[in-house]
C-alpha positions in Angstrom: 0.1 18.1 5.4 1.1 21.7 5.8 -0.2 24.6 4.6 1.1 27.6 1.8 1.0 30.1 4.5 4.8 28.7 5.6 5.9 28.6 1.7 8.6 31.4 3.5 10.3 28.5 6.1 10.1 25.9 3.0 11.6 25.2 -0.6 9.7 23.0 -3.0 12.1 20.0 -3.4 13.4 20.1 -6.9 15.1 17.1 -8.9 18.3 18.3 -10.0 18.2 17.9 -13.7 21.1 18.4 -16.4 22.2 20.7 -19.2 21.3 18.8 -22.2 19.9 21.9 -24.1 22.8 22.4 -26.5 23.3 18.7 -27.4 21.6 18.6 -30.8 20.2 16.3 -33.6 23.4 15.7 -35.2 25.9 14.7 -32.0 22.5 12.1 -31.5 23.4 10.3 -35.2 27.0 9.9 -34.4 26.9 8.5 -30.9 23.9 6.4 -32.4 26.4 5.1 -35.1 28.4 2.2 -34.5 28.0 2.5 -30.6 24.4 1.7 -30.8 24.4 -2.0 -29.4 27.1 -1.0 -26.8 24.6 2.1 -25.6 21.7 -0.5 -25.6 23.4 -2.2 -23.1 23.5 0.3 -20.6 20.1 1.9 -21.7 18.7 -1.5 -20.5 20.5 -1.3 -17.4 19.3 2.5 -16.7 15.3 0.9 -17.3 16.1 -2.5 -15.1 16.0 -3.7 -12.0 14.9 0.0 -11.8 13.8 2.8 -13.2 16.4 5.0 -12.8 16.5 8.9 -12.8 19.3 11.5 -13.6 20.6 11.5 -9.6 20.9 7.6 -10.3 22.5 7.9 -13.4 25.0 10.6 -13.1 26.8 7.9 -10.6 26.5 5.2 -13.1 29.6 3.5 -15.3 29.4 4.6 -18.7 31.5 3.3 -22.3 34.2 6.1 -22.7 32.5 7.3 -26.1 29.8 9.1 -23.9 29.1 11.6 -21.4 26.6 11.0 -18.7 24.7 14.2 -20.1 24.9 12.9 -23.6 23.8 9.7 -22.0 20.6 10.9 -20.1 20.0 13.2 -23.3 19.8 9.9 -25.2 17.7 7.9 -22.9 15.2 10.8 -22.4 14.8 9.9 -26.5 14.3 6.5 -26.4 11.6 6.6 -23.0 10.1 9.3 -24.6 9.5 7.8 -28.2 8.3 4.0 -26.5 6.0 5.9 -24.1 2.6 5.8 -24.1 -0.1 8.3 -23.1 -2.3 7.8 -20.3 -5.6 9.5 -19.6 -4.5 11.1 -16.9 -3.6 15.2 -17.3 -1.9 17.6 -15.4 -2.7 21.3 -14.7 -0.4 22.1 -17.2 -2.8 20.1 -20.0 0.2 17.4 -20.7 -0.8 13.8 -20.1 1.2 11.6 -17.7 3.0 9.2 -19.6 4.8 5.6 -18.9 6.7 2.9 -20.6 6.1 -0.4 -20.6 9.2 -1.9 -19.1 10.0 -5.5 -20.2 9.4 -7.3 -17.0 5.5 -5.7 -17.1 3.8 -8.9 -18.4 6.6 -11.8 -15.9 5.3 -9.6 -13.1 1.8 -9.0 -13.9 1.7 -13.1 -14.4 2.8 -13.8 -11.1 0.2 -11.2 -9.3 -2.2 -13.4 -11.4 -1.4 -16.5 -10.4 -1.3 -15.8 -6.9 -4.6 -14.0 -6.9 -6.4 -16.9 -8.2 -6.8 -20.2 -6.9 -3.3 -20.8 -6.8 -2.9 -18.5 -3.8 -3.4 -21.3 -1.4 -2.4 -24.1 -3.8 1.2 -24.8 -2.1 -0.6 -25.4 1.3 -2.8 -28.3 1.3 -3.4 -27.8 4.4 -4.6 -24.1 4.5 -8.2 -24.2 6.1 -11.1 -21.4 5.8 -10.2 -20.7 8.9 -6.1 -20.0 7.7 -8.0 -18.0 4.7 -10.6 -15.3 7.4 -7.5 -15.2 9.6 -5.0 -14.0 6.9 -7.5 -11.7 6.1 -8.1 -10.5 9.2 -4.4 -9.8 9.6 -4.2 -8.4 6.1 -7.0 -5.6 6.8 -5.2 -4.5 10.2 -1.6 -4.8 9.0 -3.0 -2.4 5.9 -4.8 0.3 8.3 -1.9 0.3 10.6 0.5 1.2 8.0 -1.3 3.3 5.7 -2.3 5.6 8.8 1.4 5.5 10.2 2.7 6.6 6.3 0.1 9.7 7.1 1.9 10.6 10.5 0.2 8.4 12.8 2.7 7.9 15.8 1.9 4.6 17.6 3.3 1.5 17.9 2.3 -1.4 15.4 1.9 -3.8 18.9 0.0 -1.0 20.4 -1.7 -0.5 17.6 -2.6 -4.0 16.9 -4.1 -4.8 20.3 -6.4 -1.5 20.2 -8.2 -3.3 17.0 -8.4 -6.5 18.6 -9.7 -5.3 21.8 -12.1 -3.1 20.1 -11.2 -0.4 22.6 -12.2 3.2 21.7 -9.2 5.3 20.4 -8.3 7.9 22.8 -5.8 10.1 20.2 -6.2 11.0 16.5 -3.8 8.8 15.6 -5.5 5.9 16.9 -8.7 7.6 15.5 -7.0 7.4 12.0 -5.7 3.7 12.7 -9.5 2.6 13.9 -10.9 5.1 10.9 -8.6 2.9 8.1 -9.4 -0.2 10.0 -13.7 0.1 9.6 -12.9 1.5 5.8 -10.4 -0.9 5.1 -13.6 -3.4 6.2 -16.1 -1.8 4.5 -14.4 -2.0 1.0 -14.4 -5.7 1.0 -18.4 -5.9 2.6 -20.2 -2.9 0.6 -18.2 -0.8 -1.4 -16.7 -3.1 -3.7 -20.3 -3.6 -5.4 -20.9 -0.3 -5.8 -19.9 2.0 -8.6 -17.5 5.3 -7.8 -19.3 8.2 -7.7 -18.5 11.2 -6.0 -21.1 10.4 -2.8 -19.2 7.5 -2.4 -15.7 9.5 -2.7 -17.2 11.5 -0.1 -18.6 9.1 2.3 -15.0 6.8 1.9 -13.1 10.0 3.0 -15.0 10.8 5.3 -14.8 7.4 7.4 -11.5 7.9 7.0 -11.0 11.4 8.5 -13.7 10.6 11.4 -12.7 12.9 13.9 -9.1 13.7 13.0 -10.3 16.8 10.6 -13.0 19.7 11.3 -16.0 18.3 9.9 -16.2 21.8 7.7 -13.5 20.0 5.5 -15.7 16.9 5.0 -18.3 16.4 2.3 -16.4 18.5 0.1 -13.4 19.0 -2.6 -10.7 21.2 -1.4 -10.5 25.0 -2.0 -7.5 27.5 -3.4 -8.2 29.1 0.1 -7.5 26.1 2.0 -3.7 26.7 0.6 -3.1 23.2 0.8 0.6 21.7 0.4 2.0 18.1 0.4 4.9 18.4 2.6 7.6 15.8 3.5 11.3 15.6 4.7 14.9 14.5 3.4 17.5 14.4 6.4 16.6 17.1 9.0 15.2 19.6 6.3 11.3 19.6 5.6 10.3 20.5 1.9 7.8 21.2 -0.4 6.7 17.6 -2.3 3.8 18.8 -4.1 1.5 21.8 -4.6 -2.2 20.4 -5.7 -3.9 21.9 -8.6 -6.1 24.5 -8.3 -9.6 23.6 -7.3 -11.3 24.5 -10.9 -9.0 21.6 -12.5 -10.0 19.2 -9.4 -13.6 19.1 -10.3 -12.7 19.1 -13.7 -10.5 16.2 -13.6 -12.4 14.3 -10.6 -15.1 13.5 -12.6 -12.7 11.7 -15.8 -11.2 9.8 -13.2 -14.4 8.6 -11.4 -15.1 7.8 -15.3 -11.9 5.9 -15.3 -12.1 4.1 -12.2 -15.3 2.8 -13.5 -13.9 1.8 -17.0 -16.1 4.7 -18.8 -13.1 6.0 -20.2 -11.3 2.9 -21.5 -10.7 2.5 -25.3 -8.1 -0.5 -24.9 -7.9 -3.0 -22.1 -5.5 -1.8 -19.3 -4.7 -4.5 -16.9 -6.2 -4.0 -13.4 -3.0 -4.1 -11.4 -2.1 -1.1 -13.9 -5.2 0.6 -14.0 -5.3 0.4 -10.4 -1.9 2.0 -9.5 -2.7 4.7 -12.0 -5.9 5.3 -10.0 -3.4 5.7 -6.8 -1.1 8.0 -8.1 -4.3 10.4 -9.8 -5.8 10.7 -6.5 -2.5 11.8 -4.9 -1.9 14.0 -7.8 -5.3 15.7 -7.5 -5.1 15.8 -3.5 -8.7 16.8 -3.9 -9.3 17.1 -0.1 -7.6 19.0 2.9 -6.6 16.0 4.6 -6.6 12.1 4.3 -5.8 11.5 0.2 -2.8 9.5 0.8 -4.9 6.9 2.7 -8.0 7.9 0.1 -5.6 6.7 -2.5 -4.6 3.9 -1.0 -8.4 2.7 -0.4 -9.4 3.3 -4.0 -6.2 1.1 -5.1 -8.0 -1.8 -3.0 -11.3 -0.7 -4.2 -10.5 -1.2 -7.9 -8.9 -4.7 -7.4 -11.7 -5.9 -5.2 -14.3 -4.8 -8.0 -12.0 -6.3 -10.6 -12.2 -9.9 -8.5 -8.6 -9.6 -7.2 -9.9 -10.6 -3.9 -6.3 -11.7 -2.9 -5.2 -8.6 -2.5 -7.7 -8.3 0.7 -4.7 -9.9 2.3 -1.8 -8.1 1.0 -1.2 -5.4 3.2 1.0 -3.3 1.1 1.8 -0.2 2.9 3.4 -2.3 5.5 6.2 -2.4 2.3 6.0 1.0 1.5 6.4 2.1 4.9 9.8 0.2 4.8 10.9 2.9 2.2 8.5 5.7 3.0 11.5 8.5 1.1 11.5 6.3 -2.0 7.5 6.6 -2.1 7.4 10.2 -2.1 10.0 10.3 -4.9 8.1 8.0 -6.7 5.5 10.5 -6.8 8.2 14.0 -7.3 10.2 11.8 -10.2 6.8 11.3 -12.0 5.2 15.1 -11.1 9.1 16.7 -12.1 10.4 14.7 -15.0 8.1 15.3 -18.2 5.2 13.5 -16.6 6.5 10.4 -16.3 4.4 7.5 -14.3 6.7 5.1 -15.0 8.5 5.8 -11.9 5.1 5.6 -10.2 4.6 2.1 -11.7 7.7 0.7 -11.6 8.2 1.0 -7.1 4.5 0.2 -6.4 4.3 -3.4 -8.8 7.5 -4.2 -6.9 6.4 -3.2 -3.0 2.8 -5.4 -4.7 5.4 -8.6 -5.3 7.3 -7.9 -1.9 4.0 -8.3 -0.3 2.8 -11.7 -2.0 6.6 -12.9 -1.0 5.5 -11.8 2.7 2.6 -13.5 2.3 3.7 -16.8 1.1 6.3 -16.7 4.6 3.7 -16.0 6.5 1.4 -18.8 5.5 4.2 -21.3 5.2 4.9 -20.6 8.8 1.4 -21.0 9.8 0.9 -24.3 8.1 4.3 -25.2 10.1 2.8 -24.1 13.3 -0.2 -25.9 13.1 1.9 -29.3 12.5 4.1 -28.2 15.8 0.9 -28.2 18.0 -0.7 -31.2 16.7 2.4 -32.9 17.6 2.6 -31.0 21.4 -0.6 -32.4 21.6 0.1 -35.5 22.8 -3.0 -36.6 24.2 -4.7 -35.7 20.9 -6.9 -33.1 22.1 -9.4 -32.4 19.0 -9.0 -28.0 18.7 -9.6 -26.5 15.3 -7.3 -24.1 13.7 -7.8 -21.3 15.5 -7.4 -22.8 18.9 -4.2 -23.9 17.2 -3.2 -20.5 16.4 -4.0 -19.1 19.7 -1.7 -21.9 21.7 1.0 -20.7 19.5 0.9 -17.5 20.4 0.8 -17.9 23.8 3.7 -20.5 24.0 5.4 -17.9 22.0 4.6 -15.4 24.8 3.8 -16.9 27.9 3.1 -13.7 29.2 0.6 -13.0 26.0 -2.8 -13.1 27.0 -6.4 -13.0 25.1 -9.7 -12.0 25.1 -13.0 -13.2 23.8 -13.0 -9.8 21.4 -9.7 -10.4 20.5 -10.3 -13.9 19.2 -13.2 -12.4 17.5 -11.7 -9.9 15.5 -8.0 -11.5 14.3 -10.1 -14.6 13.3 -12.9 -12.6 11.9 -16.0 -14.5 13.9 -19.0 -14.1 16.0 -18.4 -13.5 19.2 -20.7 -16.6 20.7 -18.0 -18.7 18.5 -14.9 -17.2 19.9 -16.2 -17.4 23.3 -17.2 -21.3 22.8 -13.2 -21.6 21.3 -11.4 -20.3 24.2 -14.2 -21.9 27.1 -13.3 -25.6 25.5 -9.5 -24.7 25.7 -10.4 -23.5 29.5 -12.1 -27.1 29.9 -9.1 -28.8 28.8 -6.9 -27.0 31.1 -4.9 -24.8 28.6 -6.4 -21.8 29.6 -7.4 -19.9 32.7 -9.5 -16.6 33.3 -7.6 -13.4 34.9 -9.4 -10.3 35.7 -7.4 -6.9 34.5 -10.0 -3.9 35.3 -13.0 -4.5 33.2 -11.6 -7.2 31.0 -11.4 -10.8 31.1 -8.4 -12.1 29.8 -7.5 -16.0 29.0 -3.8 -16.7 29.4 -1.7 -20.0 29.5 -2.1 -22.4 32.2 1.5 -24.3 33.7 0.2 -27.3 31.4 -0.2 -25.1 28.3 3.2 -23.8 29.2 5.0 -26.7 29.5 4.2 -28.1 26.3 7.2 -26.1 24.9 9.7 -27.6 27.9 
């Protein structure tokens, strides 16, 4: 986030857009004529895989019998007459827009399936304790990210091993990692029961900006005088993403979209995973605090599907995809702000960084139902451990210089701490495990026998 007062050091990055003004009505009816199905063609190809823009386009093969402005002219048409319009408005009064793109209801199925009791349904094997550990992982992976999408500079191993050793952050970005982490938490416990409102808009941000922002800029909307900008950068130049709407439009429009959020201002069923993106994008849009929307947005997005019974999603950390294509986000959001309102391009990257996550997941369970069947056969004497005893000997035979502690176990495996304490004194009595002292911790790492299971 910067601020208006260096609007002299930056441009506002602008989507180079072409000259179709002086292509008219009747130019439309004859390359519409007996080119139509060959134009189809490529208008398909401009929609899917991806929703492509003009700086796509421009670079794209096209029939001889068309120029690429005559092309884009053309496709503006069709997007623009299969649109629909959403409820939400920008400060200029024009709704946001989007198109249904053909492959909405083959992906919306498979967000479905996975997020009901098929989930787990390829893994006979997958335990309760698989399920509190994936989403114990899920929740950490998810406040990792979404803090480091928001400039957090730490390692995600450094990171990681904060949360599990419940050791107090000592720099705002760990404050913003610990901050996601507990909100992250929370959304699942509490607030996924409750109803938006703007006390709970409040309270969410302000867990998430816990000592990382002047508590003056908690507890309350953002102000023209704050001069906020969302700033990013292409290359080596920074630029101007977004200005927010003035702060008469944010109340205005905060209140239809708490309406929204809590389906007050639904006339026809919107599917969840829809309504829930939407949701992300409107807070972003709005920016209705100094500091911390991106991740505010983020939380809501898991707030909505949690309320909606998409409790799978609890272990989908998805900024871990966006932050894999962190320049491709923030165009997601300029291609939708810039050309006519469009939300499509909005939709279109987030449902397919949502299916790149359930992909991620189904790896990383596969390999954890893989792992388990490795120890049990290590385990040549038989020794009876339950899953998260497996888990942990894994880890450390993966890293014989890993190490444990009983607040670690406790928090990837989501248990109390008398439980993970009686899991890693059992593996001491077996002779797996021995205790080191490092400063005020004790830590449990790998005995030679543990180690030489792997030999």
């Amino acid at each position: 986030m910067l601020h208006l007062t260096r609007q002299n050091m930056m441009q506002k990055y602008l989507l180079e857009k072409p000259n179709i003004s002086k292509i008219g009505g009747d130019k439309v009816a004859d390359l519409l004529g007996e080119n139509s199905s060959e134009l189809f063609e490529y208008f398909e190809k401009a929609n899917e895989p991806k929703y492509l823009y003009w700086d796509k386009i421009k670079r794209k093969s096209l029939p001889n019998i068309v120029s690429h402005e005559e092309f884009w002219f053309l496709l503006k048409r069709l997007r623009k007459f299969s649109s629909k319009k959403t409820v939400l408005k920008a400060e200029s009064g024009d709704f946001f827009t989007w198109f249904r793109l053909s492959y909405t209801e083959e992906y919306l199925h498979k967000i479905d399936i996975h997020s009901g009791g098929q989930m787990f349904g390829l893994y006979e094997t997958i335990s309760d304790v698989h399920k509190q550990k994936f989403m114990s992982r899920g929740i950490i992976e998810e406040a990792i990210a979404s803090s480091q999408l928001e400039g957090a500079h730490t390692t995600r191993k450094a990171a990681k091993k904060m949360i599990m050793e419940n050791r107090e952050p000592k720099t705002e970005s760990e404050k913003m990692i610990i901050n996601n982490y507990k909100t992250m938490s929370a959304l699942d416990e509490e607030y996924k029961k409750r109803d938006l409102d703007v006390d709970m808009l409040f309270e969410l941000h302000s867990m998430l900006t816990e000592g990382t922002v002047d508590p003056s800029e908690q507890f309350r909307f953002r102000r023209n005088k704050d001069e906020v900008i969302v700033g990013g950068q292409l290359g080596n130049k920074e630029y101007i993403a977004h200005i927010p709407p003035k702060e008469k439009f944010v109340k205005q429009e905060i209140l239809r979209l708490i309406n929204y959020a809590n389906d007050l201002e639904q006339v026809k069923f919107v599917h969840p995973v829809i309504k829930a993106i939407f949701i992300h994008f409107w807070v972003g849009y709005l920016h209705p605090f100094v500091d911390g929307n991106g991740r505010l947005a983020r939380a809501l997005f898991y707030w909505y599907l949690l309320r909606k019974n998409y409790w799978s999603f609890v272990y989908l950390p998805i900024s871990t995809m966006i932050k894999k294509s962190p320049t491709q986000y923030a165009k997601a959001y300029i291609y939708t702000e810039q050309d006519d309102f469009d939300l499509t391009y909005f939709y279109d990257y987030h449902i397919r960084k949502i299916l790149q996550a359930l992909e991620e997941f189904n790896k990383y369970a596969e390999k954890q139902v893989l792992e388990n069947r490795k120890i049990d056969g290590l385990l040549k004497d038989k020794i009876d451990l339950n899953d998260r005893q497996k888990h942990l000997i894994h880890y450390l035979l993966a890293d014989p210089e890993g190490y444990t502690t009983t607040v670690s176990h406790k928090t990837v495996n989501g248990i109390h701490r008398q439980t993970a304490a009686r899991d890693l004194v059992q593996l001491q009595r077996h002779g797996l495990l021995t205790k080191k002292r490092s400063g005020k911790y004790v830590h449990f790492i790998p005995t030679a026998k543990l180690t030489s299971l792997s030999d």
